[in-house]
Kinemage of the C-alpha trace (Angstrom):
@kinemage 1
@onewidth
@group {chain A} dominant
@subgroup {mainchain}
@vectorlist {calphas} color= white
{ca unk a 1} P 84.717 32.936 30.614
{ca unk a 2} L 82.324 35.256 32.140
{ca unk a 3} L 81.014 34.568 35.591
{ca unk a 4} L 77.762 34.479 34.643
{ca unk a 5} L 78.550 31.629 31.704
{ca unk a 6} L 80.375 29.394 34.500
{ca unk a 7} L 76.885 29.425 36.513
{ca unk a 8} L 74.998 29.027 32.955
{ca unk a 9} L 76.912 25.723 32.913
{ca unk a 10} L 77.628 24.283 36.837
{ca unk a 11} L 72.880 25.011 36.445
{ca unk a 12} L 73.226 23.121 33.711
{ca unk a 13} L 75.302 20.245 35.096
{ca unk a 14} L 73.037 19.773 37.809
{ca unk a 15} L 69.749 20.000 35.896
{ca unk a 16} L 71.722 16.964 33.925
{ca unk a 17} L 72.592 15.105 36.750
{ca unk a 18} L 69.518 15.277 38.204
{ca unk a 19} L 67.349 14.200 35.022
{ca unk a 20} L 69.096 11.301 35.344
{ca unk a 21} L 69.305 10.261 38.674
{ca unk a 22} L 65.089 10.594 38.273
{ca unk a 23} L 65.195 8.905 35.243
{ca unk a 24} L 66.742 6.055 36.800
{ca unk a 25} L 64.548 5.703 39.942
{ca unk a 26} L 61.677 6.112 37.444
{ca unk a 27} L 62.660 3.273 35.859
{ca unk a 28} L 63.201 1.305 38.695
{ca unk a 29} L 60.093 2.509 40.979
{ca unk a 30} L 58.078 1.095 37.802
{ca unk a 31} L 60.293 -2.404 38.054
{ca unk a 32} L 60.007 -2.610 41.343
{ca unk a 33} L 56.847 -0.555 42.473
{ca unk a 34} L 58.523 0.342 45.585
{ca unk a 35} L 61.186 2.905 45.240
{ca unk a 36} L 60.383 6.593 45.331
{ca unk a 37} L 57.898 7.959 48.025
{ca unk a 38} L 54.577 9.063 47.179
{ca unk a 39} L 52.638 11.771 47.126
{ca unk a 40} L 48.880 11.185 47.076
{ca unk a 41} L 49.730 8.423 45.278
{ca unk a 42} L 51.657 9.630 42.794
{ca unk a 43} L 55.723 8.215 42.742
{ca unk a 44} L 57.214 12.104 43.549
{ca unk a 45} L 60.306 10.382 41.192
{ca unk a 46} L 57.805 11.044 38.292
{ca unk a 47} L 56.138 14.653 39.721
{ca unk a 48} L 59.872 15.890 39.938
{ca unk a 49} L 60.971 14.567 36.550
{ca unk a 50} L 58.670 16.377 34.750
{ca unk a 51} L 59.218 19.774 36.445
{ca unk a 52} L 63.075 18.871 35.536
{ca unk a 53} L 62.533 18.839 32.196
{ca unk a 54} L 60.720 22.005 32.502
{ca unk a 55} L 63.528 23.526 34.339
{ca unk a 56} L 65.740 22.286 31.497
{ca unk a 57} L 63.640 24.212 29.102
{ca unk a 58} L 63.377 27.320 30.845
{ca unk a 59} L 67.442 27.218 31.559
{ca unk a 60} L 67.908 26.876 27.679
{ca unk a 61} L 65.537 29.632 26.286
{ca unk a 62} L 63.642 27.602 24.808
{ca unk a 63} L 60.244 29.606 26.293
{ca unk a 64} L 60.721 33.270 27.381
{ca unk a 65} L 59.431 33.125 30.155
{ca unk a 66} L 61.983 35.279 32.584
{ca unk a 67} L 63.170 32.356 34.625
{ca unk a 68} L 59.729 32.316 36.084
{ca unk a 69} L 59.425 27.973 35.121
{ca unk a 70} L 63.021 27.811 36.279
{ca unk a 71} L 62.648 29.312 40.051
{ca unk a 72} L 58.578 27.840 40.344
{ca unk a 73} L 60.176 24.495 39.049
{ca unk a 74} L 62.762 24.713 41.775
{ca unk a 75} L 60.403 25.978 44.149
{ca unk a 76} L 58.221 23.277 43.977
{ca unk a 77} L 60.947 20.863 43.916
{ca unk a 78} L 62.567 22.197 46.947
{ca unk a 79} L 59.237 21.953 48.845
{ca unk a 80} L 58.634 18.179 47.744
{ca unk a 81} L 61.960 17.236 49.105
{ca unk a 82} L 62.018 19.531 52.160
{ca unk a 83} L 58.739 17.485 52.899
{ca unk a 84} L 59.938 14.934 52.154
{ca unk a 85} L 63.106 14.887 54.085
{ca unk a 86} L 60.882 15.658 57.165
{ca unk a 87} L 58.965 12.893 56.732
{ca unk a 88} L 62.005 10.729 56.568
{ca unk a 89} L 63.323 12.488 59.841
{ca unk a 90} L 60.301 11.369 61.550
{ca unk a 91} L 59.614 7.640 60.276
{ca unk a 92} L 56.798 8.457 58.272
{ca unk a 93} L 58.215 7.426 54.969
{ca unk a 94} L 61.262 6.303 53.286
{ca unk a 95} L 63.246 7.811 50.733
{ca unk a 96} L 65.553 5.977 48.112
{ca unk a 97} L 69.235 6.157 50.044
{ca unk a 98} L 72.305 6.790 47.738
{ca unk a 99} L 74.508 3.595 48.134
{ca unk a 100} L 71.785 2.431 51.030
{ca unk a 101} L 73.363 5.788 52.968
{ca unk a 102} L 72.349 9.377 52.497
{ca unk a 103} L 68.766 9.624 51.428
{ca unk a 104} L 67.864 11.035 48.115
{ca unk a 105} L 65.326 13.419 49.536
{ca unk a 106} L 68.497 15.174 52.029
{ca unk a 107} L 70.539 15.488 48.519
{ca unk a 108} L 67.795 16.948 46.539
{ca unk a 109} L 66.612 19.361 49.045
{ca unk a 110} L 70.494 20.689 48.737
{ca unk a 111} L 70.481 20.519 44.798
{ca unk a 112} L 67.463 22.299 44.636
{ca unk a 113} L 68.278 24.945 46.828
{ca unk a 114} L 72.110 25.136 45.168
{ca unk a 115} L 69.985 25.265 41.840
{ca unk a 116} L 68.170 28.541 43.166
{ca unk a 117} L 71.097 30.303 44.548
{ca unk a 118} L 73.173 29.560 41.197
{ca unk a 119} L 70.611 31.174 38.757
{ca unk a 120} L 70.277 33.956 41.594
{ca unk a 121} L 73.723 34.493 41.480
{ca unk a 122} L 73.792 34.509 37.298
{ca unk a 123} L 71.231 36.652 36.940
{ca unk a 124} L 72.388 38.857 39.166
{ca unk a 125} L 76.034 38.096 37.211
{ca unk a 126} L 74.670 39.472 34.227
């Protein structure tokens, strides 16, 4: 397998797991009303799961488009949660914790920015 493949599909993998972590707290923020920050009002659970499944098509081919949706997406992404986390570091706001421990924003700030360096490192693979 070339090197570049085995990035192709740890990107993948993530993009995966992360579509449905936000699936999940999308479905629960609209249960409970209460569990993803917000953004000018707007859950960032549903903000980020749309620019996932952009990702997702950008990763694929599905649009040539050069990565450009793939690193903006992650850009974007990595901003949110940076913010995010910061807020959370100061009191300002809460972020969902994984098993009431880590919160989510800490772990996506790292996914995101693992994301980037992967499809750095592919491209640059190729």
């Amino acid at each position: 397998m070339k090197k570049s493949s085995a990035y192709r599909a740890l990107i993948l993998i993530l993009l995966v797991a992360t579509l449905a972590a936000l699936v999940i707290l999308s479905i629960a923020h609209v249960k409970n009303l209460d569990t993803c920050p917000t953004i000018v009002g707007i859950p960032v659970c549903f903000v980020l799961l749309v620019i996932v499944i952009l990702i997702i098509i950008s990763h694929l081919g599905f649009i040539n488009d050069k990565n450009t949706l793939f690193f903006a997406g992650c850009g974007i992404s990595f901003l949110i949660a940076l913010f995010l986390s910061g807020l959370q570091v100061v009191g300002w706001d809460q972020c969902p914790k994984l098993l009431n421990t880590i919160p989510l924003c800490y772990l996506s700030s790292l996914n995101f920015g693992l994301l980037i360096g992967f499809k750095s490192a592919e491209i640059i693979k190729r």
